[in-house]
Every structure is written in C-alpha cells, then in structure tokens.
C-alpha positions in Angstrom: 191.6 27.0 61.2 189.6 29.4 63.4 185.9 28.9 64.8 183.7 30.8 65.5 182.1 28.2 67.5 181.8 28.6 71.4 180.3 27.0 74.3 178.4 27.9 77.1 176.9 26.3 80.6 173.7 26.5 82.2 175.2 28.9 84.3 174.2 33.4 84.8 177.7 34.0 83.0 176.7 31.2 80.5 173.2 33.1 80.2 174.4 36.4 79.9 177.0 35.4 77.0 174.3 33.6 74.8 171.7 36.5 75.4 174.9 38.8 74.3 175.0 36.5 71.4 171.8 36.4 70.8 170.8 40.1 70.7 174.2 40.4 67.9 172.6 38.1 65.8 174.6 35.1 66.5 173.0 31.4 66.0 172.5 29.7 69.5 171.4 26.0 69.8 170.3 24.7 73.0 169.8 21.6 74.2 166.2 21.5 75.3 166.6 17.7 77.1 168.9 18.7 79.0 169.1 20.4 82.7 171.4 20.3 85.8 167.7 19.8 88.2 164.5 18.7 87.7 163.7 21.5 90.9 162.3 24.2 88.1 161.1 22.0 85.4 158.3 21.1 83.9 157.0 17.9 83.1 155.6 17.3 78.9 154.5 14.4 77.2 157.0 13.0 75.1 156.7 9.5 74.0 154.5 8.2 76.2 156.1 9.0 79.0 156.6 12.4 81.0 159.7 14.3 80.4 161.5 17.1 82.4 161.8 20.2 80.5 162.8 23.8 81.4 160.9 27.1 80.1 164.7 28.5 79.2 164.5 28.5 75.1 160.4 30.5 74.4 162.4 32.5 77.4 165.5 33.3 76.0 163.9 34.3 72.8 161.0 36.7 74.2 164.1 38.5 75.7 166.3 38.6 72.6 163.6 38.6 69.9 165.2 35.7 68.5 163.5 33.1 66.3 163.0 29.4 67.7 163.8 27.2 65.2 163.6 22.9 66.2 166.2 20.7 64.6 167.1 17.3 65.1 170.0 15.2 63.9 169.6 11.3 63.7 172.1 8.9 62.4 171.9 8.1 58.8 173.5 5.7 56.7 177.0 4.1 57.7 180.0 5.6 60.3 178.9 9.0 61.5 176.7 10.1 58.9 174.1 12.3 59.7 170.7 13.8 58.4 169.4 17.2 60.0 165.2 17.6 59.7 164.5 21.3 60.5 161.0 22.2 61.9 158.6 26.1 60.8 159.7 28.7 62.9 158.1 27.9 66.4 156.6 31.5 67.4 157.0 33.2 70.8 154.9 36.1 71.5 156.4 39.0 72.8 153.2 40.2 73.5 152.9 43.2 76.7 150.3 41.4 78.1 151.8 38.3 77.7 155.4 39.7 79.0 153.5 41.4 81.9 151.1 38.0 82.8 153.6 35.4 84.3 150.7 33.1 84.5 149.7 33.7 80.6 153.2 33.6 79.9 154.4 30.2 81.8 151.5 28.8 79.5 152.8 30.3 76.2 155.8 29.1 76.9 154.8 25.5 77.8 153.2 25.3 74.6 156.2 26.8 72.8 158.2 23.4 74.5 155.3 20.9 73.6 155.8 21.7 70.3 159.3 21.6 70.1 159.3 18.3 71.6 156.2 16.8 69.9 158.7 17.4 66.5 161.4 15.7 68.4 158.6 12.9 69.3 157.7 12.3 65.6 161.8 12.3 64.1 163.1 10.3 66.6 160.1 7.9 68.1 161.2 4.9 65.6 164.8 5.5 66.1 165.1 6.4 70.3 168.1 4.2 71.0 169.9 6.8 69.3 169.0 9.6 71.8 171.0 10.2 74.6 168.2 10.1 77.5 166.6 7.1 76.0 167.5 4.5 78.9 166.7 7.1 81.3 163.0 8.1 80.0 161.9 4.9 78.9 162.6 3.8 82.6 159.9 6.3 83.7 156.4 5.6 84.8 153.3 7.2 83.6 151.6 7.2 80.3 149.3 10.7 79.1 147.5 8.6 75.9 145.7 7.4 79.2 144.4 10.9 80.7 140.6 12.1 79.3 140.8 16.2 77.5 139.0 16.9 80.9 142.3 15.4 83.3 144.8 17.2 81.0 142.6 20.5 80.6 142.8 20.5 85.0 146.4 19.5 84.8 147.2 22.4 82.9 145.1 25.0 84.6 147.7 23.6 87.9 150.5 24.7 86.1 150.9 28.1 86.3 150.1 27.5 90.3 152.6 25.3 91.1 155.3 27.2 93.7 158.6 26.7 92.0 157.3 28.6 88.9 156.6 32.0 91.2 158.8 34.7 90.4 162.0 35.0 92.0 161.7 37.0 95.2 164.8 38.6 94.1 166.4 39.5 90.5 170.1 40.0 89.6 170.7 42.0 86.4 173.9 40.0 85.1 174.6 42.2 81.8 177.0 43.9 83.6 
C-alpha cells in the first residue's frame, strides 16, 4: 500500500519541504510541545506551570497562508483506541503591518500559541499522564494563577524585547 504520509525534522531542509507542502495544499501537523532548544522559545502558561514553546506554527502559516487548525488525540476506551477533539480555526493575520512590525507580530503570534495550548490545557488537564512531556512539566516550578493582570500585562510588554527574539542578523533563502 502506498502513503502519502512523510516526515520531516526541525531542520531548514525539513522547513523548506513542509512550506513546499504547505503552499501545494498539503495537510501538515506539527508538534507544537516539541523543540530541539529551549534557546528561542517562549515560555506560556500551560497547566499551571510554564511551558517552552516556539513561534514556528502562526509562523509557518503567515508564510504559506495556511489555516491553523488544534487537534488533540487522547486515549479512549481499551488497547489503542483513540478519540481526536478538533478546535475553530485559530486565525493568523497576515496583516502588512503586522508582517512588517516584528514586535506586533512576535505578539500575534504568542497569542496564536496561547490559544493553541489553552485547548490542549482544557482536553488533556484530567488525563496528563497520557502526554508525553508530563513528568517533565509537572517537575517545573512556577505557577501564573499566582501573577495579578498588572504582573502579566508587564510580563508581556517584555516579550517582544527580550534578545533572542531580534531578527536574525542574517537570512538564508532555502527554497532553492
């Protein structure tokens, strides 16, 4: 039987295939949790806890004009049974001022990732064992439900400022 079913990495040759992909119409999912380096992520609340996330998926769709679409899977009755939950359509501007503001646009695309993971948050909070990263983030420290509006509104205005989320001081066009 033939598949046409492929995998990529988190890699510019990985990138470059699922933008190809992307642009043709193709379905790609991505696995939002996970990343190769913390260096260039940015921290949500998920659970109570802080989570790593990258900006890659609001990203990859500005470029492609592709639709973000959240789905989960979570065992479901007996063996390897599963149920899929699909979340609305998560929108990503592909506004000019927006694509020409990397501040504006670090921001969009934060809340494009909160939202993702806050529908992860409420299909999977009562049944975390079953995720992958579950030892891993319930072994962090640090709780949000304890921050005021104020202490998250001044955390968020230090996003956008923080150094590794400049532009890159150089660009490689890999569509070669």
């Amino acid at each position: 039987p033939c598949s046409n079913v492929g995998f990529v990495h988190d890699t510019p040759k990985g990138l470059a295939k699922a933008i190809r992909a992307l642009r043709s119409g193709a379905l790609v999912f991505i696995m939002p949790d996970a990343l190769r380096s913390e260096d260039h992520a940015l921290a949500i609340p998920f659970c109570g806890r802080p989570l790593s996330v990258m900006l890659g998926t609001p990203a990859l769709a500005r470029k492609t004009d592709a639709a973000v679409l959240p789905m989960i899977s979570t065992p479901h009755g007996y063996g390897l049974a599963f149920k899929t939950r699909f979340d609305c359509v998560v929108p990503v501007s592909n506004d000019a001022i927006l694509v020409a503001d990397d501040v504006q646009r670090r921001v969009a695309d934060y809340g494009v990732m909160r939202r993702i993971f806050a529908f992860y948050e409420q299909s999977i909070s009562v049944q975390m064992l079953y995720w992958q990263n579950a030892r891993r983030h319930l072994s962090i420290d640090g709780d949000y439900r304890g921050l005021s509006r104020a202490q998250v509104g001044l955390m968020a205005e230090l996003i956008p400022h923080d150094p590794d989320l400049l532009p890159p001081a150089l660009v490689v066009d890999i569509r070669g």
